[in-house]
MARROLUM-721207 format. One record per residue (C-alpha): y, z, x. Coordinates in steps of 0.2 Angstrom, whole numbers, padded with zeros to 4 digits, always signed. Each point is the difference from the previous one (the first is absolute). Layout:
YZX ...
! end
This chain:
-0133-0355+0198 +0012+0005-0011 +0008+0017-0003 -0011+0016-0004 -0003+0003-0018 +0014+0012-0006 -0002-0004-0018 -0014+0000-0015 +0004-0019-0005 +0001-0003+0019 -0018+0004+0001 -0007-0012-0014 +0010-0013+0011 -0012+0004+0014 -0016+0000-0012 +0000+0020+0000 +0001+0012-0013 +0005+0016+0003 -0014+0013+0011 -0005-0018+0008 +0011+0008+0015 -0010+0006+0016 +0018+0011+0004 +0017+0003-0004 +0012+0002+0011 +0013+0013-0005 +0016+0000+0009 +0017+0009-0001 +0009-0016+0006 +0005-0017-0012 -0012-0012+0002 +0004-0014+0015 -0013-0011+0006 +0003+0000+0017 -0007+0005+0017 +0014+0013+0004 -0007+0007-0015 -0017+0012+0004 -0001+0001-0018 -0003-0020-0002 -0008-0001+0018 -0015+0011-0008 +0000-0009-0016 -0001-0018+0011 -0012+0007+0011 -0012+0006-0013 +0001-0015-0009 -0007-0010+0012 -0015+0008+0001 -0002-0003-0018 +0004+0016-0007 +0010-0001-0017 +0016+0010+0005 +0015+0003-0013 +0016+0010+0004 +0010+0013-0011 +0017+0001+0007 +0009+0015-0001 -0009+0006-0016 +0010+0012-0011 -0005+0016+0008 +0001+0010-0016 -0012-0013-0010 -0018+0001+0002 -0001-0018-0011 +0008-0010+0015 -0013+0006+0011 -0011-0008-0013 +0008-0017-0003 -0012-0010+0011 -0016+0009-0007 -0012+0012+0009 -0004-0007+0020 -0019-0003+0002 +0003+0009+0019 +0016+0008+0004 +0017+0005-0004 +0011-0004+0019 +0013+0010-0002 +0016+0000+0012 +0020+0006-0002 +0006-0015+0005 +0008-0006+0017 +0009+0016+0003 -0007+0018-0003 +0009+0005-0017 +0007+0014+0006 +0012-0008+0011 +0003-0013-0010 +0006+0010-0016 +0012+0011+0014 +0009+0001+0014 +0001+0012+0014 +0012+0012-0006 -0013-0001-0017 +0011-0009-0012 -0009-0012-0011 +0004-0017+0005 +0009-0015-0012 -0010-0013+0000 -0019-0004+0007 +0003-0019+0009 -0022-0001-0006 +0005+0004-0019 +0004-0017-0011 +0019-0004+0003 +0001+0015+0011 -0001+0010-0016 -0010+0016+0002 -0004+0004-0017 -0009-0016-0005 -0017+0002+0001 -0014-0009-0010 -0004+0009-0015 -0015+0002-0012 +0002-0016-0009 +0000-0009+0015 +0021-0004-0002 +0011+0004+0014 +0015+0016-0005 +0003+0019+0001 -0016+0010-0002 -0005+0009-0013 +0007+0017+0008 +0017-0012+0003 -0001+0007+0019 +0014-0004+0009 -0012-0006+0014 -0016-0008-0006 -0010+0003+0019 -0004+0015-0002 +0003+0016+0014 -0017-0001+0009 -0006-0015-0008 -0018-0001+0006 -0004+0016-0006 +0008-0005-0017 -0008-0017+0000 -0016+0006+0004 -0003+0012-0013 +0007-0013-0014 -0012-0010+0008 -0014+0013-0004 +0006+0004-0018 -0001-0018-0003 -0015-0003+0003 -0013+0015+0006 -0012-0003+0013 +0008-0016+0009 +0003+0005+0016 +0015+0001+0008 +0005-0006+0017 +0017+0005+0006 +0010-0010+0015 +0018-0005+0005 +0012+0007+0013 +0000+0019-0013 -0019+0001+0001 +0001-0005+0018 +0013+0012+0007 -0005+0013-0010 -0020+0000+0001 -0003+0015+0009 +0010+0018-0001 +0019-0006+0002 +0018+0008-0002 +0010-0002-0014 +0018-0003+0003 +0005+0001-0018 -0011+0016-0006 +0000+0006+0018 -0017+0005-0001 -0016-0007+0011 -0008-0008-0013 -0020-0004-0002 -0007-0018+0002 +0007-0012-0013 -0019-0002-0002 -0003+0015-0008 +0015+0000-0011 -0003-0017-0007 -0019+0003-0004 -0003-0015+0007 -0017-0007+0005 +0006-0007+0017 +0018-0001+0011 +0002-0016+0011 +0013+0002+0015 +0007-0012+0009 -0001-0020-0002 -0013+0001-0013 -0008-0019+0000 -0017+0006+0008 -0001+0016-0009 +0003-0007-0017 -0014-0014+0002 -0015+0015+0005 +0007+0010-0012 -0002-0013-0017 -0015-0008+0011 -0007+0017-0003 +0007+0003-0017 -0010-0017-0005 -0017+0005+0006 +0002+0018-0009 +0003-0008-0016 -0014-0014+0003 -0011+0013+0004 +0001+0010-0014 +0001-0015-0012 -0017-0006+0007 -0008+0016+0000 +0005+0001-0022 -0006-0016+0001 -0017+0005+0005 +0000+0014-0013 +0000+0015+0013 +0017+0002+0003 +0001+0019+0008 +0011+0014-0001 +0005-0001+0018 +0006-0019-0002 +0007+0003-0017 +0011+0015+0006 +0001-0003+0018 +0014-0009+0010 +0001-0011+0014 -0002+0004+0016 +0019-0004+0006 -0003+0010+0016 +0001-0007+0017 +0011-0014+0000 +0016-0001+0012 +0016+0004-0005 -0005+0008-0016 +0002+0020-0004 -0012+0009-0013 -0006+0017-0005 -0016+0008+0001 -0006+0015-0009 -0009+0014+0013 +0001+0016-0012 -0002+0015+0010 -0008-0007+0015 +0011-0001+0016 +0007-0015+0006 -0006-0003+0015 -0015-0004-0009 +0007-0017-0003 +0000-0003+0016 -0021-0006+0000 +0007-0011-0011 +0015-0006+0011 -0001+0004+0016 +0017-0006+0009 +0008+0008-0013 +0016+0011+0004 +0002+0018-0013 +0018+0000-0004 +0007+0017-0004 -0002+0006-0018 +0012-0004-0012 +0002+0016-0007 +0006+0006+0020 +0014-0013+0000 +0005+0002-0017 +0017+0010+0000 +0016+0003+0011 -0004+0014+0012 +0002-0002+0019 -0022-0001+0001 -0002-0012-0015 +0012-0011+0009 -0008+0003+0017 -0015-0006-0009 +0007-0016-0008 +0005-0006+0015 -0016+0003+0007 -0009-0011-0014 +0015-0015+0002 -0002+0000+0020 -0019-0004-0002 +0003-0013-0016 +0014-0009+0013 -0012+0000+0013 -0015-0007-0014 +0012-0015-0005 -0007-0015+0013 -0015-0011-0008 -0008+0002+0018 +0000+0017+0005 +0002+0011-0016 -0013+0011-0007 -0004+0004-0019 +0011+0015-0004 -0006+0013-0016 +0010+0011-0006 -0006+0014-0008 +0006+0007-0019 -0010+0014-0006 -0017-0006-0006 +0006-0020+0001 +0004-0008+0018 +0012-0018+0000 -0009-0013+0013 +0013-0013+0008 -0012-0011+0010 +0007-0010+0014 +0016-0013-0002 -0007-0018-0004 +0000-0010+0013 +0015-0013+0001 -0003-0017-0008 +0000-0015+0012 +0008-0012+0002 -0011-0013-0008 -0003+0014-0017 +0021+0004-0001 +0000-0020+0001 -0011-0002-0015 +0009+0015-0009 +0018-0007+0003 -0009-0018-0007 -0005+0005-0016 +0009-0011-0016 +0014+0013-0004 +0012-0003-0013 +0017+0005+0011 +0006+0006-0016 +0003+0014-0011 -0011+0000-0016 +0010-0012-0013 +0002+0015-0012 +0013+0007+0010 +0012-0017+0000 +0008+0007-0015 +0007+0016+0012 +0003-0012+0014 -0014+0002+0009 -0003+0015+0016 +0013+0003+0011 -0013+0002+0014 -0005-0015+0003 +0017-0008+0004 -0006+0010+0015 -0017-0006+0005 +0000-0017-0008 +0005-0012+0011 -0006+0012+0016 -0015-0001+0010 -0013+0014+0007 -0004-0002+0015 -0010+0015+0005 -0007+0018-0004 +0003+0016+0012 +0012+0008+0008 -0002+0009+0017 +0019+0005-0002 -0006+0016-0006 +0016+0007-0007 -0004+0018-0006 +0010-0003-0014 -0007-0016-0008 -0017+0001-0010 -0006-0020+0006 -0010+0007+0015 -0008+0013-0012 -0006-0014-0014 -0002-0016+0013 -0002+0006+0015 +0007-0001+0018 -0013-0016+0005 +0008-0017-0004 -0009-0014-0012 +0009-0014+0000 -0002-0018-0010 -0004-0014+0010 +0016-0012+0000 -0008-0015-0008 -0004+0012-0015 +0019+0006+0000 +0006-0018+0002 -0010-0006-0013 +0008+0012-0010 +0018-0005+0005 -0005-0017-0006 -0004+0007-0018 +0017+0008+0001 +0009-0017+0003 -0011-0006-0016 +0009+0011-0011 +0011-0004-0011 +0015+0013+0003 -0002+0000+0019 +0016-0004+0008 -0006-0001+0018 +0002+0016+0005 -0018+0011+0005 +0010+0019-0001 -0013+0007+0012 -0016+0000+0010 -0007+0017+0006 -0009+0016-0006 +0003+0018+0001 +0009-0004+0018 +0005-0020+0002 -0003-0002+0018 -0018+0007+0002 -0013-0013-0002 -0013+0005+0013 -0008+0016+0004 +0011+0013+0011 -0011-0001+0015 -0019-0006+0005 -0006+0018-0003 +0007-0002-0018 -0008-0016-0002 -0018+0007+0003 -0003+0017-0005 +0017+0003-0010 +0017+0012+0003 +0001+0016+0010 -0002+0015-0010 +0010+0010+0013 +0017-0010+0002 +0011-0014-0006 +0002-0017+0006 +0018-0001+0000 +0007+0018+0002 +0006+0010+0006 +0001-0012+0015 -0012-0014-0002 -0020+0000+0005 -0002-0010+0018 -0015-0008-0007 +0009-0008-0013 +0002-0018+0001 +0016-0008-0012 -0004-0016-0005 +0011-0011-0010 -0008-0019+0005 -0011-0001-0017 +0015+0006-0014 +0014-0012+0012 -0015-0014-0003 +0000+0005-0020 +0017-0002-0002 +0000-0016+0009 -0012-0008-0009 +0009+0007-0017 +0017-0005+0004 -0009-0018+0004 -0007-0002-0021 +0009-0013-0009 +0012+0008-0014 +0001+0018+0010 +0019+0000+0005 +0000+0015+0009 -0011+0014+0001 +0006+0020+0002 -0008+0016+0006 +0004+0014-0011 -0015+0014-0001 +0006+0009+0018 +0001-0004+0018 -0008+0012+0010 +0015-0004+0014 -0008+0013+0011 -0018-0010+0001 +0011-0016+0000 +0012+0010+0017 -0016+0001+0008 -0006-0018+0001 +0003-0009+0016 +0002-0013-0008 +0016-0003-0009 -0005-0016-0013 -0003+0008-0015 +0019+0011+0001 +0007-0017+0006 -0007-0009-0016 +0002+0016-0012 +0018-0001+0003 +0003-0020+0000 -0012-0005-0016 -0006+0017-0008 +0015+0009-0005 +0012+0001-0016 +0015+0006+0005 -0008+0018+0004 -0016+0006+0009 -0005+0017-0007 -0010+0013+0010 -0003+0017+0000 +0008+0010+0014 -0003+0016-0012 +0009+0010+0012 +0009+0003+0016 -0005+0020+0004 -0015+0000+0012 -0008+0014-0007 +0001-0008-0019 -0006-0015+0006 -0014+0009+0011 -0007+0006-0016 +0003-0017-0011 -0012-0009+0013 +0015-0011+0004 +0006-0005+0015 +0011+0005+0013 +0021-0003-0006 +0001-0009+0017 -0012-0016-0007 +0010-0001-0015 +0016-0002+0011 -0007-0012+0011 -0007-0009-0013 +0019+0001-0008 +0008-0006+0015 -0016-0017+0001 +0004-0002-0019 +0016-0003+0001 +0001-0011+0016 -0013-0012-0005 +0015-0002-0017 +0013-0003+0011 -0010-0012+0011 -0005-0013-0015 +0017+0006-0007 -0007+0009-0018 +0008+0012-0009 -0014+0009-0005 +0000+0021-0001 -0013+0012+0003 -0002+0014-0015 -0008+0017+0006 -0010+0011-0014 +0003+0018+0005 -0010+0014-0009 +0011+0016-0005 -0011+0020+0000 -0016-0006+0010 -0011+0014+0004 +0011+0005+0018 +0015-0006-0005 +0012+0014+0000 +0021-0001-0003 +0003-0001+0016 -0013-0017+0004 +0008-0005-0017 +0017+0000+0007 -0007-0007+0018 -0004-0017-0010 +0016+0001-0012 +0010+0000+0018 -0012-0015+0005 +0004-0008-0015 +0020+0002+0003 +0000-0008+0016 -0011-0015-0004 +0012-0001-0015 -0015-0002-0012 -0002+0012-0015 -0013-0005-0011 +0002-0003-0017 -0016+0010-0006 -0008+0012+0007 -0020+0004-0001 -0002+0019-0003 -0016+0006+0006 -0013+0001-0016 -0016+0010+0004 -0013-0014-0006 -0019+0004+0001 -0010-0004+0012 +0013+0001+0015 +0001+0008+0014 +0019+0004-0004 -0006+0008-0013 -0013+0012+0007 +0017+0004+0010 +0011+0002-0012 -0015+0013-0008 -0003+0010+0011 +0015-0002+0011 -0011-0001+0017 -0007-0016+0007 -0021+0000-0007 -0005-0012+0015 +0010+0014+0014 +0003+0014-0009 +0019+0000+0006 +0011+0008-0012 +0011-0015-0008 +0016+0005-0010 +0002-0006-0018 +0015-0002-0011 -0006+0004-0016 +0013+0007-0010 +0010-0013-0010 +0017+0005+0008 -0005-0004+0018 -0009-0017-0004 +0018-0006-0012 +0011+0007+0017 -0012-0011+0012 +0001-0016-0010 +0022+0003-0001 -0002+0001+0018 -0009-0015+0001 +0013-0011-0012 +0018+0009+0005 +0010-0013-0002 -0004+0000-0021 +0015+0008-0009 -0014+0011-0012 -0005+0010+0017 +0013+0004+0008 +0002+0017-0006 -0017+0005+0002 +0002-0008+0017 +0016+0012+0004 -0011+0017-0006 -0014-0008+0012 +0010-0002+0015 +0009+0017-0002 -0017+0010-0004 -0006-0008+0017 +0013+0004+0010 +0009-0016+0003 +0016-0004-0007 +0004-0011+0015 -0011-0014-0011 +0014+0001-0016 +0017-0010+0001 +0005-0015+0007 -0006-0002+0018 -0010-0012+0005 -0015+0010+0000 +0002+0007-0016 -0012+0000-0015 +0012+0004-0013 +0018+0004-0003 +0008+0016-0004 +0003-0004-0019 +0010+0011-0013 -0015+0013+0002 +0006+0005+0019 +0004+0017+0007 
! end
């Protein structure tokens, strides 16, 4: 199996002519036929059910002929923003728009591919061709292209934004993705069983309705009716009730939970937010295949339907999907740019697993993939090292093996296991759950058997150590072989932050296991005689963090003698708990009141804090320190964060 159809002449290659297509895939990312890619993995996936699948990679936005260049799809249009939701690729957290877009050809954001099927500035010259909210974009270019196909809309946008969300960029709660696309159907999650019912359905539709004009009695009903797209897990779609209440739906549905109405959550007032958080406490509790209900939400005369999450793939269907023929490649048109910068960082790396039951309030994975883990068998992985060592520009080196978290590989607990994660508390914070069980015997087996394949020089973890879940094994092995085979030059890991109460609210864990886990780290270096460092991320204006646990870390940070060079600012993503925070500036699981630095002044003086040492913030430093009362902290002592500079009274 070769690439996807991208082209018209690529078609009559295939034996295809254009509208021979079952779908099109329409994505905001360049086109790279690879299984990091959910673009590609959908593409691969329907293929080998024998659907006939082409892809339009980032289509000028602005030109309704490069929606057309591959014809009219016989079923769907499958439309996605790519492998990041558009609005946070395009900007950063302070709202600037970003330089380059790593999934654009040559990391150049304006390319996109036009109407003649070439690969240049659109038509509007737009100074970045994925455009602001790109599924909605996509989907209704996808509707003026061709009327009546439907349109199927999936990816992490769609997926984080699926039911009524916050906004960080209009600051405004914002309705279903769903309803502002027009789309037919919304797939959340990891989409590989919902796409499958969904074009399995699509299929029988159409047959059904060619028969029946075969027969000669082709009715109104089948000529103007739709598919019945309802029911299937892990899927949203809309249902008109007109003036009739909505608890009427419930004969229909009878587990279902009534969200609050959109129109009561829709604005900034002390209720509408009281309401808000109300409607993303009960979709946080509804997020675990196992134990969720079907959630409705009302809109006037329509309500949206998000049925239950899929359930998890197993381990013998993510083999299959991780063993279908991909290219590990971008698309040859994009040689001429010098291919995608993204795939320098996935190509010679491994997944391993799904999941995370981390839970970081701040981080959307748990909210798209869930907190259960599904992981690949290890021949299946293995296998795919040895496809690695067959390539032609492999040097030796496999960059990673892991998944949202590196270290988790098997479920949290046995409870996890058979009926799914709690719905009332975390596995790891604020202290860990008793009943979990850390396990480390089946990842330490996977990298044995990796390091053991014949070409593979050496094989690194990169994608995150959780060190707290790794702290709590009794078993030291997998730390002991971390350090002496796994690690070039610097482990990462994400500490976040030192204030209790921040790290409370982050779902992170306790400062105390980081430190010990500091102190194992570099013993273990100093035993086999490595010089290898430890890099800490920290995270700058999360929801809790005030000046004051700002400053708490910057003084961490000058006694360990580390001051990162970057520093994460919070950014208010959909879909996270953070951000429900960040809203309403109250926890929506408690109700405990949370402060939030939102104005741009106290998020600038929190990151300064956080990176003292650099020359460019040392006066805005100096203003912090005075405003808070603690000059002791500016000159040259040894606890100092700044010196007195020309700007001293």
């Amino acid at each position: 199996m070769a690439f996807l159809c991208t082209q018209a002449d690529e078609l009559s290659g295939q034996g295809l002519r254009s509208g021979d297509l079952d779908a099109v895939i329409i994505t905001g990312d360049a086109y790279v036929d690879h299984s990091s890619f959910g673009a590609a993995i959908i593409g691969k996936v329907l293929a080998a059910r024998g659907y006939k699948v082409g892809l339009l990679a980032r289509p000028d936005p602005d030109d309704v002929l490069a929606f057309r260049l591959l014809g009219r799809p016989r079923l769907a249009f499958l439309v996605t923003a790519g492998a990041v939701d558009s609005m946070v690729s395009n900007y950063t957290a302070n709202k600037k728009p970003r330089s380059e877009d790593d999934y654009a050809p040559g990391g150049d954001k304006s390319l996109c591919l036009r109407g003649d099927g070439s690969i240049g500035p659109g038509i509007r010259n737009r100074p970045n061709a994925r455009p602001d909210r790109a599924v909605i974009v996509y989907a209704t270019m996808c509707r003026q292209a061709f009327k009546g196909v439907p349109v199927v809309i999936g990816g992490i946008e769609a997926s984080l934004r699926r039911l009524s969300h916050y906004d960080y960029w209009s600051d405004t709660v914002r309705k279903s993705i769903l309803l502002d696309s027009k789309a037919d159907i919304l797939v959340y999650g990891m989409g590989e069983r919902q796409i499958v019912e969904i074009m399995e359905r699509l299929s029988s539709h159409a047959a059904g309705r060619t028969e029946k004009a075969g027969q000669g009695h082709a009715t109104a009903a089948s000529q103007n009716g739709k598919p019945d797209l309802s029911g299937i897990r892990g899927t949203v779609w809309t249902h008109h009730i007109g003036t009739a209440p909505v608890e009427s739906i419930r004969a229909q549905i009878p587990d279902a939970v009534i969200l609050p109405d959109f129109a009561s959550l829709d604005g900034s007032t002390p209720e509408a937010k009281k309401t808000y958080a109300e409607s993303f406490a009960t979709q946080y509790r509804n997020a675990e295949p196992l134990s969720a209900h079907t959630l409705i939400e009302p809109y006037g005369d329509r309500v949206v339907i998000q049925e239950r999450p899929a359930l998890p793939l197993s381990q013998e269907e993510m083999d299959a999907v991780y063993a279908l023929p991909f290219e590990r490649q971008w698309h040859p048109s994009y040689e001429q740019f010098g291919g995608i910068p993204a795939l320098s960082e996935v190509k010679f790396s491994l997944t391993s697993s799904r999941g995370c039951f981390g839970a970081c309030s701040f981080c959307a994975l748990t909210f798209h993939q869930g907190r259960n883990i599904s992981s690949r068998s290890r021949e299946s992985i293995c296998e795919e090292a040895r496809q690695l060592v067959a390539l032609p520009d492999f040097k030796g080196y496999i960059h990673d093996v892991g998944g949202p978290t590196a270290n988790f590989r098997v479920p949290a607990c046995d409870k996890m296991a058979k009926t799914g994660a709690c719905t009332n508390r975390h596995c790891l914070s604020p202290e860990p759950c008793p009943h979990l069980k850390p396990d480390h015997r089946d990842y330490v087996a996977l990298l044995r058997e990796l390091r053991a394949i014949p070409g593979v020089k050496k094989v690194f973890v990169r994608s995150g150590v959780r060190f707290d879940y790794a702290m709590l094994d009794s078993d030291d092995t997998f730390l002991r072989e971390l350090v002496e085979h796994h690690i070039s030059g610097q482990l990462k890991v994400a500490p976040e932050h030192v204030n209790s109460k921040v790290l409370t609210l982050m779902c992170k864990a306790p400062h105390r296991s980081f430190e010990a886990f500091s102190e194992k780290y570099v013993a273990l270096n100093r035993e086999m005689r490595k010089k290898q460092y430890l890099i800490p991320y920290f995270i700058s204006g999360h929801p809790g963090a005030g000046l004051q646990a700002a400053l708490e870390l910057a003084l961490y940070l000058k006694k360990t003698g580390f001051v990162p060079d970057q520093v994460q600012d919070f950014y208010p993503t959909p879909g996270t708990l953070a951000t429900a925070m960040w809203w309403c500036e109250f926890n929506p699981l408690d109700g405990e009141p949370v402060y939030v630095a939102k104005g741009a002044r106290e998020r600038a003086e929190q990151r300064a804090l956080l990176q003292f040492n650099k020359p460019q913030n040392a006066a805005l430093v100096r203003e912090t320190l005075r405003a808070m009362g603690r000059d002791d902290l500016i000159g040259s002592g040894p606890y100092c964060l700044v010196s007195r500079g020309r700007d001293s009274r």
